[in-house]
VOPAGU-2260 file (C-alpha; in pm, 1 decimal, decimal comma):
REM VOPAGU-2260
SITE   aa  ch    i         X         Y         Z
SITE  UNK   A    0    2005,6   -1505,9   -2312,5
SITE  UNK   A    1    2022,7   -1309,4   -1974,1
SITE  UNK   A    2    1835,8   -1435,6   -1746,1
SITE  UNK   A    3    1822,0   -1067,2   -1533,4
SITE  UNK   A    4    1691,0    -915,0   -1895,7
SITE  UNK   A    5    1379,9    -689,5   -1843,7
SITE  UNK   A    6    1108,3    -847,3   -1984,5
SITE  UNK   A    7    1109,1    -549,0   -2240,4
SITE  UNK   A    8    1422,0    -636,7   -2347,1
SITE  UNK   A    9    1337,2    -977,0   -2371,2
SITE  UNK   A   10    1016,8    -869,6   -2613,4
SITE  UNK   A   11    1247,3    -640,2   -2770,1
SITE  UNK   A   12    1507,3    -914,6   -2868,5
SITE  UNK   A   13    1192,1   -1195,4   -2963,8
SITE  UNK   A   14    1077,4    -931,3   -3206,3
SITE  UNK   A   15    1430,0    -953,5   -3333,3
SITE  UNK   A   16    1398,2   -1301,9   -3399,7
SITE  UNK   A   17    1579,6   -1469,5   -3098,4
SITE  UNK   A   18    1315,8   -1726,8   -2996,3
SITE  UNK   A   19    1515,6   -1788,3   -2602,4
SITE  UNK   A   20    1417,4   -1422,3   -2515,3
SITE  UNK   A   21    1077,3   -1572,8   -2601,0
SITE  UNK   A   22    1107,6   -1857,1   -2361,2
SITE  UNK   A   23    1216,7   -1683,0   -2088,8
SITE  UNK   A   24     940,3   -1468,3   -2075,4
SITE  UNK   A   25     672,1   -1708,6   -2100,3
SITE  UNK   A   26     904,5   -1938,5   -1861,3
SITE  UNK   A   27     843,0   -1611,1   -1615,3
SITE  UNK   A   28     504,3   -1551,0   -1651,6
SITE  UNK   A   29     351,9   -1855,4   -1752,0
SITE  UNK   A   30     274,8   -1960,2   -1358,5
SITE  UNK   A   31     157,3   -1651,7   -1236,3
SITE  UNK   A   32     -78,5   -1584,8   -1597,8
SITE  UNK   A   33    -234,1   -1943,8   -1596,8
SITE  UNK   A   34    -385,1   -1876,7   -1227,9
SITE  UNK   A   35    -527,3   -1527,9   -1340,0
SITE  UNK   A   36    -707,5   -1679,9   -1639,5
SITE  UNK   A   37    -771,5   -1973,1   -1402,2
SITE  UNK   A   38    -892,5   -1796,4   -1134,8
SITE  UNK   A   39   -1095,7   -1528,3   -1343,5
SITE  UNK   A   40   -1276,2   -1793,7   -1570,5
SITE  UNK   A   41   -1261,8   -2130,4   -1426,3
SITE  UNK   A   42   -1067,6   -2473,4   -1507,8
SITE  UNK   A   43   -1264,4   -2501,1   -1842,1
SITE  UNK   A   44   -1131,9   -2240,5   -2023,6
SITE  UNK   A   45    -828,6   -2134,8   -1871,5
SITE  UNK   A   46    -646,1   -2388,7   -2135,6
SITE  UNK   A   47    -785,9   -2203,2   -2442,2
SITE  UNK   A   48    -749,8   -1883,9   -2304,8
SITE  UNK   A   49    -382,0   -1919,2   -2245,6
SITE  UNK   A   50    -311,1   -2040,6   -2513,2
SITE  UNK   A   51    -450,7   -1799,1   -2746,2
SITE  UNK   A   52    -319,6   -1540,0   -2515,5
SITE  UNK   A   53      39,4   -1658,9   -2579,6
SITE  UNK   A   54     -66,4   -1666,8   -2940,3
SITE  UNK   A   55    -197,6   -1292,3   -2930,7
SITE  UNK   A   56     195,0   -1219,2   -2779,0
SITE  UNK   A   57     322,6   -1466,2   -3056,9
SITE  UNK   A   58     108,3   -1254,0   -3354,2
SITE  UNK   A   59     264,7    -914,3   -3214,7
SITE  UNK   A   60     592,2    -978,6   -3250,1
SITE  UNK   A   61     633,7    -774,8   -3592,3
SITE  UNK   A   62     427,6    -440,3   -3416,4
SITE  UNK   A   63     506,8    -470,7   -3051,4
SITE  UNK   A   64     663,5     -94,8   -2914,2
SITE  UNK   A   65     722,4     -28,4   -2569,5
SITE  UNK   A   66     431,4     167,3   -2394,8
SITE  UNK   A   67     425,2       2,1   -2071,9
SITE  UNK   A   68     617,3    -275,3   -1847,9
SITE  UNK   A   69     569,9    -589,1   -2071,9
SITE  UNK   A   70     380,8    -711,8   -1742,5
SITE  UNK   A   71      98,8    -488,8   -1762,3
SITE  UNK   A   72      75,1    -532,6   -2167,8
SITE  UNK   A   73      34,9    -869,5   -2105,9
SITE  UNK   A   74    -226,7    -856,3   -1866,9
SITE  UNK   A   75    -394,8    -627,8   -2069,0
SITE  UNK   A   76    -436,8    -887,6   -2334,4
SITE  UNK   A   77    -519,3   -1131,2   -2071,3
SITE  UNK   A   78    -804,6    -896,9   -1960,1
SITE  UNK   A   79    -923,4    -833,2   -2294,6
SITE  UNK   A   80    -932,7   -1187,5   -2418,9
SITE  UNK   A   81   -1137,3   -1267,1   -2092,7
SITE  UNK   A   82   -1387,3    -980,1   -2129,1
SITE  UNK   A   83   -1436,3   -1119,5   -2523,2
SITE  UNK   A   84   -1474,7   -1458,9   -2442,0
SITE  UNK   A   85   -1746,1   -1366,5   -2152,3
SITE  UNK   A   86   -1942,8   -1188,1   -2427,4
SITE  UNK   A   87   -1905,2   -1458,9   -2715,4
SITE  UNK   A   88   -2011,3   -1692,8   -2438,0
SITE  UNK   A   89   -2311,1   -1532,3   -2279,0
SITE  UNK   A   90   -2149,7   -1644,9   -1959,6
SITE  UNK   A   91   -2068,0   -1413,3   -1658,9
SITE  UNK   A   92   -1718,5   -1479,3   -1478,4
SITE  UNK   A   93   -1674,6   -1739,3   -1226,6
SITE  UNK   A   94   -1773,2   -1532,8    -877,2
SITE  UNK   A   95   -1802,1   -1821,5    -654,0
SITE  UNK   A   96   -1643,8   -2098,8    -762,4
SITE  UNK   A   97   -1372,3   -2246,0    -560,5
SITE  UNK   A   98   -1271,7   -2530,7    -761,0
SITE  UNK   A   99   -1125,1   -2294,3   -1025,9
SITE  UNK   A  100    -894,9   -2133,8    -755,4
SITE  UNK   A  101    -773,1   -2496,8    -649,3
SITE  UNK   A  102    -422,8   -2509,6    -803,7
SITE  UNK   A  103    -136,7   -2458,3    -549,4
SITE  UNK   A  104     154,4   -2280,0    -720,0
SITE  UNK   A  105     505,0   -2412,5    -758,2
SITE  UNK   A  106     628,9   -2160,3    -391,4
SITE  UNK   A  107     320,3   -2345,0    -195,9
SITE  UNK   A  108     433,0   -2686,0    -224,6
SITE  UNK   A  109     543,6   -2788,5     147,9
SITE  UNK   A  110     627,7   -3039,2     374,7
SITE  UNK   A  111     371,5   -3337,7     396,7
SITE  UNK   A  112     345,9   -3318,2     736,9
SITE  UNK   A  113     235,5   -2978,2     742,5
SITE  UNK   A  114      38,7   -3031,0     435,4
SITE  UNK   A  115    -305,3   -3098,1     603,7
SITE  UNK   A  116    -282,1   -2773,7     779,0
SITE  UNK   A  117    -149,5   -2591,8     483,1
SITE  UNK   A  118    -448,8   -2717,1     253,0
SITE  UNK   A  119    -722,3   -2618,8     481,9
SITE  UNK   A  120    -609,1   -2269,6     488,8
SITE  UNK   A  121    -519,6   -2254,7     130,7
SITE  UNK   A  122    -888,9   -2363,8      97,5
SITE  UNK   A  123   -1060,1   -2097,9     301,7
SITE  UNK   A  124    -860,8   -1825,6     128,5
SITE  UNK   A  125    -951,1   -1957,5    -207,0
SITE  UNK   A  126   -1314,8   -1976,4    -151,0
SITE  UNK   A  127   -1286,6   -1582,6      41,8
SITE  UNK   A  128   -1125,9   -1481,3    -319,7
SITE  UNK   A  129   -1400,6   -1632,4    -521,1
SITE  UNK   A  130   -1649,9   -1443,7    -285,6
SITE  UNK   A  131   -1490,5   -1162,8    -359,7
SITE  UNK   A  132   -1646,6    -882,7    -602,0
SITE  UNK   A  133   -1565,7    -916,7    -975,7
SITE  UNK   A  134   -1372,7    -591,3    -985,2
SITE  UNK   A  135   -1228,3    -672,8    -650,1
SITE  UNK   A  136   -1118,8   -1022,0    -721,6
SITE  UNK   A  137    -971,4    -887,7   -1073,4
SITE  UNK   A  138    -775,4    -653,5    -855,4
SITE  UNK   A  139    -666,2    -886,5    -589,9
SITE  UNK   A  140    -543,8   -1103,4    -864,1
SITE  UNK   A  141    -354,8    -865,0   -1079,3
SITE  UNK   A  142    -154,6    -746,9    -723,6
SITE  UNK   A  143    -137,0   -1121,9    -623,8
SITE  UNK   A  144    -105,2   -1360,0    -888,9
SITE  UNK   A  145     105,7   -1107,5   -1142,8
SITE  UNK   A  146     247,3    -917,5    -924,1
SITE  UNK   A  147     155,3    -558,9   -1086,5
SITE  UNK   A  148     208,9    -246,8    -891,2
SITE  UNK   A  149    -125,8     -27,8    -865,1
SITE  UNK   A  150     -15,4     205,1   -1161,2
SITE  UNK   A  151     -14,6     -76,3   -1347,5
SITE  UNK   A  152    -307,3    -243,1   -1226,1
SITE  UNK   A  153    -520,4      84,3   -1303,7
SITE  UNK   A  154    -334,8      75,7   -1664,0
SITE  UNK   A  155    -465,0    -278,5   -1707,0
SITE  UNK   A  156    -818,0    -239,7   -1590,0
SITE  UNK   A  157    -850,2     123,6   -1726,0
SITE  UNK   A  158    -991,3     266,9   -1407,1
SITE  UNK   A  159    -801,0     586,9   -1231,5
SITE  UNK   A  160    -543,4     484,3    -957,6
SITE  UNK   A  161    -774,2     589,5    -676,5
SITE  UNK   A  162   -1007,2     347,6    -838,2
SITE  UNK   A  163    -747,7      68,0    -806,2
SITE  UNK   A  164    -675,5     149,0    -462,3
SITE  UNK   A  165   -1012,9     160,6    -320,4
SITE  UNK   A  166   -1069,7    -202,9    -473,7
SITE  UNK   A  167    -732,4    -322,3    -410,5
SITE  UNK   A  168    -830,8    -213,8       4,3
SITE  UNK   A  169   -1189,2    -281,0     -29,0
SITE  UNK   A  170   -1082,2    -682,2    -156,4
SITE  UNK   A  171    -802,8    -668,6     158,8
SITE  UNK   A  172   -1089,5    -566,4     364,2
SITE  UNK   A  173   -1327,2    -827,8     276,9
SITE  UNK   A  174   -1077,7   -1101,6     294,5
SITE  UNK   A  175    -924,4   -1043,7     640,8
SITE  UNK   A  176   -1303,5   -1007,7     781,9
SITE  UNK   A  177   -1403,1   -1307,9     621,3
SITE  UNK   A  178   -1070,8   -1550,0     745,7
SITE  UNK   A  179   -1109,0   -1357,1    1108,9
SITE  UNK   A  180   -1471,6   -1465,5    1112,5
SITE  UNK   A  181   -1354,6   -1851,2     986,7
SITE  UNK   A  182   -1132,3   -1840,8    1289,9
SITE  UNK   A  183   -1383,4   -1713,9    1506,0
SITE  UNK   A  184   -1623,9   -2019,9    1449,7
């Protein structure tokens, strides 16, 4: 299998059966979707939510079509899963919980001298993302974590583009005033 496939080719070719196109996808996204679900829900149940979003990917396999980057269809179902499982729960998304934005990702693994350093900042920006809005944080995260352009952020959300924007700034915003007021102290 390529490995410089789009990932709607890859989709394309898993429908057709070839279970590597399959891999590599989830092999590019897995990183990136874990820490959304992670970061969106919490530690306990960012397991179950992955997996059944996988699942959800796995199940449309026979009726998938083209309609938008495979990035933003799969944050879609991301989104979606996580707004059901809020209402079956009763539970309201983690706002301000910094232990579910804990996990360093594969790029931020460093040095161990400069590890101390590295950690402490790595903390204070975690805990200014979980005191960030809902609809800001889901932003932030979608540009961040995924790595979806703003089209495709306002796709996945289903808010307009200016709508995206202004919460895309207004979480920017937030976050440099509250790391320049950390540094101030």
């Amino acid at each position: 299998m390529d490995d410089e496939a789009s990932d709607e080719n890859l989709m394309l070719s898993y429908c057709r059966g070839d279970a590597d196109a399959f891999e590599l996808l989830y092999q590019r996204h897995r990183g990136p979707l874990y820490r959304f679900i992670m970061r969106q829900c919490g530690r306990e149940y960012a397991d179950e939510l992955y997996q059944d979003i996988w699942l959800r990917v796995i199940n449309s396999r026979l009726t998938y079509k083209v309609k938008a980057t495979f990035k933003t269809w799969l944050y879609q179902i991301a989104r979606n899963r996580i707004i059901d499982h809020y209402r079956r729960q009763s539970v309201r998304p983690v706002e301000n919980n910094p232990d579910s934005l804990s996990l360093l990702s594969e790029s931020e693994r460093i040095q161990p001298e400069n590890q101390l350093e590295t950690n402490d900042q790595h903390e204070l920006l975690m805990n200014a993302i979980a005191a960030l809005p809902r609809d800001q944080k889901e932003v932030f995260l979608l540009k961040e974590e995924a790595g979806l352009a703003l089209d495709e952020i306002a796709v996945t959300t289903g808010v307009s583009y200016e709508a995206a924007k202004s919460r895309l700034r207004y979480a920017f915003k937030k976050l440099r005033e509250q790391l320049e007021n950390v540094h101030e102290h």
